[in-house]
C-alpha positions as CSV (number, residue, x, y, z in Angstrom):
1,X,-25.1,9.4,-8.6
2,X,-26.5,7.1,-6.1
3,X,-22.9,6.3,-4.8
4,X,-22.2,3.8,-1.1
5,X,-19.2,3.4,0.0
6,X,-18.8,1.3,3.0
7,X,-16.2,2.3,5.9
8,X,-15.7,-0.9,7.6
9,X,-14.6,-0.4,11.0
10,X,-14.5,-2.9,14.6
11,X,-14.7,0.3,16.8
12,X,-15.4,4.1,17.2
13,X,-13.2,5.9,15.5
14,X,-13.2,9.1,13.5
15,X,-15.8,9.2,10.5
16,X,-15.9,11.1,6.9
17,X,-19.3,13.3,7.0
18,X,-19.7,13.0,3.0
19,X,-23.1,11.4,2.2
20,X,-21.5,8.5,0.0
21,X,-19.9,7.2,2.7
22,X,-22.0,4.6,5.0
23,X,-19.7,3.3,8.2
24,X,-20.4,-0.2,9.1
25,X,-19.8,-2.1,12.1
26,X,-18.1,-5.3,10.7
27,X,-18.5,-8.7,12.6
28,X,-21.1,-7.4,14.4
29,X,-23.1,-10.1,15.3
30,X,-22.9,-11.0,19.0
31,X,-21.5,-8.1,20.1
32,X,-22.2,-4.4,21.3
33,X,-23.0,-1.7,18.7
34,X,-20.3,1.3,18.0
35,X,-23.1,3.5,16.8
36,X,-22.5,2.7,13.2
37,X,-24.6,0.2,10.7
38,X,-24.0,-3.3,11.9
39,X,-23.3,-6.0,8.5
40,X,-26.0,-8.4,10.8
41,X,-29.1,-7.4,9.1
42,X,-30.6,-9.5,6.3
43,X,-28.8,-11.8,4.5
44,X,-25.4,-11.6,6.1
45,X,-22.4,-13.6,6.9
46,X,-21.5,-11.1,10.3
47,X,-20.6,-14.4,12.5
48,X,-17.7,-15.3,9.9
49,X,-15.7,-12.1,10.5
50,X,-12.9,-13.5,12.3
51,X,-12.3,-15.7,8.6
52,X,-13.4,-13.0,6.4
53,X,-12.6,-9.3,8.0
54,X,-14.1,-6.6,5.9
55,X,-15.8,-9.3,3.2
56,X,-18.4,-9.5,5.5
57,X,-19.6,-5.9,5.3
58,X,-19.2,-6.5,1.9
59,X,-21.7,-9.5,1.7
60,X,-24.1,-7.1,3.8
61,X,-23.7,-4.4,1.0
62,X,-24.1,-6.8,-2.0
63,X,-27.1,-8.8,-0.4
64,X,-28.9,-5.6,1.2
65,X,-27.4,-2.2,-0.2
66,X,-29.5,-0.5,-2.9
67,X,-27.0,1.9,-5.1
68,X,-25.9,3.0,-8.4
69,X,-22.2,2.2,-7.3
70,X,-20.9,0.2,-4.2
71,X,-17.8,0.7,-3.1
72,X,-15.4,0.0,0.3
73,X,-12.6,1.4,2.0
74,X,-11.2,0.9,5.9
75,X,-12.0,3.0,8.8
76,X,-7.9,4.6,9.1
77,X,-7.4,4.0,5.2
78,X,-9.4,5.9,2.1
79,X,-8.6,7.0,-1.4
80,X,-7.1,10.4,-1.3
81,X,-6.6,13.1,-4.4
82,X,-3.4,12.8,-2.8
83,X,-0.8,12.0,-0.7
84,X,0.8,14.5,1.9
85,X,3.4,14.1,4.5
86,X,1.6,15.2,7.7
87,X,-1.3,12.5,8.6
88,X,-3.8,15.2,10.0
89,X,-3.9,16.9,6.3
90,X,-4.8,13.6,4.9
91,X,-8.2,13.6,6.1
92,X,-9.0,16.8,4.4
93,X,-7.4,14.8,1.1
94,X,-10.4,12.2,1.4
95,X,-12.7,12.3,-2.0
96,X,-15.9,13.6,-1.7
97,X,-19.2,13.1,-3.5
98,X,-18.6,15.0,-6.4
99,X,-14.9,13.7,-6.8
100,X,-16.5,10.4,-6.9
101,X,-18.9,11.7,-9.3
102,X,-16.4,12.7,-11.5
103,X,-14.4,9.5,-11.4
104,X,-17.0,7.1,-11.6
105,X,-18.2,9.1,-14.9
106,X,-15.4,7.8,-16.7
107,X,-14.1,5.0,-15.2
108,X,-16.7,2.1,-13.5
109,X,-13.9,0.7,-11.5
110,X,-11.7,2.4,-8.6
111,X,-9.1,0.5,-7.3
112,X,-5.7,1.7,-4.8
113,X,-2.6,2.5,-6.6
114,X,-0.9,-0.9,-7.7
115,X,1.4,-2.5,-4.5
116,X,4.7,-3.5,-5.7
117,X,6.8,-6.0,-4.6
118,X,9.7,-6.1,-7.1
119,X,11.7,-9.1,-6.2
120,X,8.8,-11.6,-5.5
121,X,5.9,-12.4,-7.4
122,X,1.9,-12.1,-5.8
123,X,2.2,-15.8,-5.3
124,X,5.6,-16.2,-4.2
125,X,5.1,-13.2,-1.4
126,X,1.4,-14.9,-0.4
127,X,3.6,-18.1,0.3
128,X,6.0,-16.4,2.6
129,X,3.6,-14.7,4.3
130,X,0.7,-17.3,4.7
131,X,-0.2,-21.1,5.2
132,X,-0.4,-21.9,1.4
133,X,-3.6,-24.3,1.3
134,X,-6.0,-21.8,0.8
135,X,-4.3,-20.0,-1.8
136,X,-3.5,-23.7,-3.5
137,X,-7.9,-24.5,-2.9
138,X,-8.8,-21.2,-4.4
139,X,-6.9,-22.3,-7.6
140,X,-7.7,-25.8,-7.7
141,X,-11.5,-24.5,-7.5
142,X,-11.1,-21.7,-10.2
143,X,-10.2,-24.6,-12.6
144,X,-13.2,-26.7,-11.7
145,X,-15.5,-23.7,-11.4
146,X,-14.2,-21.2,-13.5
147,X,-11.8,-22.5,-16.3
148,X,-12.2,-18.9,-18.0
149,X,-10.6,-17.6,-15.5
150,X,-7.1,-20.1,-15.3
151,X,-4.9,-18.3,-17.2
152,X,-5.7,-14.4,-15.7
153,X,-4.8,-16.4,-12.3
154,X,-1.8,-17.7,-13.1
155,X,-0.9,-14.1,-14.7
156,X,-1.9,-12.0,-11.6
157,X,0.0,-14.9,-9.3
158,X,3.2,-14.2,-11.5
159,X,2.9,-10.4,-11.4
160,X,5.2,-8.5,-9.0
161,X,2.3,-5.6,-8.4
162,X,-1.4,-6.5,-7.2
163,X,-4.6,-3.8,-6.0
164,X,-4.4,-4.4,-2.5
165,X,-6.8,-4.0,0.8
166,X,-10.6,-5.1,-0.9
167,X,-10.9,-1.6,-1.4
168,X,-12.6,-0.3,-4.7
169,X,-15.6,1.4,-5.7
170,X,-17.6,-0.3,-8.8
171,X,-20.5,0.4,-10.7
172,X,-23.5,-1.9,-9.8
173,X,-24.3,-4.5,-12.0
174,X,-20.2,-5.4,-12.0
175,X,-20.3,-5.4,-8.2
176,X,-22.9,-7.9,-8.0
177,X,-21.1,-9.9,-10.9
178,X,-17.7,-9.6,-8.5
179,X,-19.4,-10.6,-5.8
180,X,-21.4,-13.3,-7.0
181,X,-18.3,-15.2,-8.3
182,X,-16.2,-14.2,-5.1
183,X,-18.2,-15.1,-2.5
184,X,-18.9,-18.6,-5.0
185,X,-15.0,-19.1,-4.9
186,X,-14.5,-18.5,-1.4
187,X,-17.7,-20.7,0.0
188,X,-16.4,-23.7,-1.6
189,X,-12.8,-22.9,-0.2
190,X,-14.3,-22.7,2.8
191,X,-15.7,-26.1,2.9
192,X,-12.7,-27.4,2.1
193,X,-10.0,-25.8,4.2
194,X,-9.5,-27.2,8.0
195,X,-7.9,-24.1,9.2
196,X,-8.3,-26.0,13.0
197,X,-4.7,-25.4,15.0
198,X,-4.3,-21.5,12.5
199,X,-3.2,-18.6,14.7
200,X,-5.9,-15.8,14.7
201,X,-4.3,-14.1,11.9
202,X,-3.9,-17.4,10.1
203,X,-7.8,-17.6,10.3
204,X,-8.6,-14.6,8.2
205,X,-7.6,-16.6,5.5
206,X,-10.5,-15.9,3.3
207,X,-9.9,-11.8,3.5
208,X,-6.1,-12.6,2.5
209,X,-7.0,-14.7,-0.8
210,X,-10.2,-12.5,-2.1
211,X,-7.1,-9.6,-2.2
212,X,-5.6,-11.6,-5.0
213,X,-9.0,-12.3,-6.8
214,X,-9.9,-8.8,-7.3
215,X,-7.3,-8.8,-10.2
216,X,-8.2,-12.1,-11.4
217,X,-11.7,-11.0,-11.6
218,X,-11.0,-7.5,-13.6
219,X,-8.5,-9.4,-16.3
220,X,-10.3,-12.2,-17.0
221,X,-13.3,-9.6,-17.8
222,X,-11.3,-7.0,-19.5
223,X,-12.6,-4.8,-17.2
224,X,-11.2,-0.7,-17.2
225,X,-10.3,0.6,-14.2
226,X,-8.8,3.4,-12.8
227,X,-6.0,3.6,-10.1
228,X,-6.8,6.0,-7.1
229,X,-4.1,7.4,-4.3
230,X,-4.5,5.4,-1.1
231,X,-3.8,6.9,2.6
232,X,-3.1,5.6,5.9
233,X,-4.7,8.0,8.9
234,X,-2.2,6.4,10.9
235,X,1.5,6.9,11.1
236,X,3.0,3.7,9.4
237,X,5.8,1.5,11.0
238,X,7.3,0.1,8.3
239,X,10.2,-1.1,9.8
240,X,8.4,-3.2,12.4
241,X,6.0,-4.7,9.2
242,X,9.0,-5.1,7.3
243,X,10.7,-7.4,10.3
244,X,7.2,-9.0,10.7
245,X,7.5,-10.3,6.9
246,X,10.9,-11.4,7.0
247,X,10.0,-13.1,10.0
248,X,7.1,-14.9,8.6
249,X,9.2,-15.8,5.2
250,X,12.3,-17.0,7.3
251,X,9.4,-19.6,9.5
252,X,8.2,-20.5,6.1
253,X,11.3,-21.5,4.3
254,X,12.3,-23.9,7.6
255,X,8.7,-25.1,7.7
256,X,9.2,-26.3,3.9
């Protein structure tokens, strides 16, 4: 299988050496090369980075990537056969070509394990965390656009789990049908949104809501997928991102 899957990374870091993966410089345009594949070539959105984070390698790979399946993951995060306690051995966890090859024989759509968040819904936590107006576009632009897809948005928006990150791997022709209607949903939000005044992490807006559409996209189109093991390459500090979110949810609530 003629399998790509796009490590999106913003500086040098460590790198799989299994063929199927292709590392790529996101928001490269305007600045100094890491020595991977910059997403400036071609038809590219590269300059929008700051708004989009790793959508814009993904635009690169949907406008100028030849391959029988596309796929992306993040420079300290891949799907793993599983996960292990020590965060050297996780590297050596990483699936290879011919674990892809099996997957992808069965299945035509990888996503991470399912993100739970128990006492909140997807929509509920996206409010907490974020400035709701791009969220509330995307929706409002779905029903214009898209009315098929209405009621799998309000069912992934009332769901307590979501497939997190933009990461998947997908066979081609429903890559380019993903991206197509994405990339559609996200211009016009775009156009839309004044995002003047957001904090820098406010401003990657349009990376936060496409992480909700993924699952809009696969049950409105019935499409099977299978669930892969995610790992960090990093030790995690969950206590500092759980105070993080409470913090954001408690400035939300007095902001409402």
């Amino acid at each position: 299988m003629d399998i790509k899957i796009l490590v999106a990374a913003h500086k040098p870091y460590w790198m799989p050496t299994d063929a199927c993966y292709l590392p790529i410089h996101v928001g490269h345009a305007g600045k100094q090369g890491i020595g991977f594949q910059g997403d400036d070539t071609g038809d590219n959105i590269s300059a929008k980075n700051p708004h989009y984070c790793e959508l814009t390698g993904l635009y690169w790979a949907w406008k100028n990537l030849p391959a029988d399946y596309i796929g992306l993951v993040h420079y300290r995060r891949y799907f793993t056969r599983r996960e292990v306690r020590s965060v050297a051995a996780r590297k050596h966890e990483i699936l290879t070509q011919r674990d892809w090859e099996r997957l992808l024989a069965d299945h035509p759509v990888i996503v991470p394990g399912k993100r739970r968040y128990y006492i909140e819904s997807n929509r509920s936590h996206y409010n907490h965390a974020h400035h709701t107006e791009g969220l509330d576009l995307a929706a409002a632009i779905i029903k214009e656009r898209y009315p098929a897809y209405q009621a799998a948005f309000e069912t992934v928006m009332n769901r307590t789990w979501a497939h997190m990150f933009n990461m998947f791997v997908m066979r081609r022709d429903l890559f380019d049908a993903y991206c197509s209607w994405l990339f559609d949903i996200l211009g016009e939000v775009e156009a839309r949104l004044d995002i003047t005044g957001w904090s820098t992490y406010e401003a990657r807006v349009y990376g936060f809501i496409s992480e909700l559409l993924l699952d809009v996209w696969l049950e409105a189109n019935h499409i099977a997928y299978q669930e892969q093991n995610v790992s960090f390459l990093e030790p995690q500090d969950w206590l500092k991102k759980g105070s993080a979110f409470l913090l954001r949810k408690f400035r939300r609530s007095h902001q409402q």
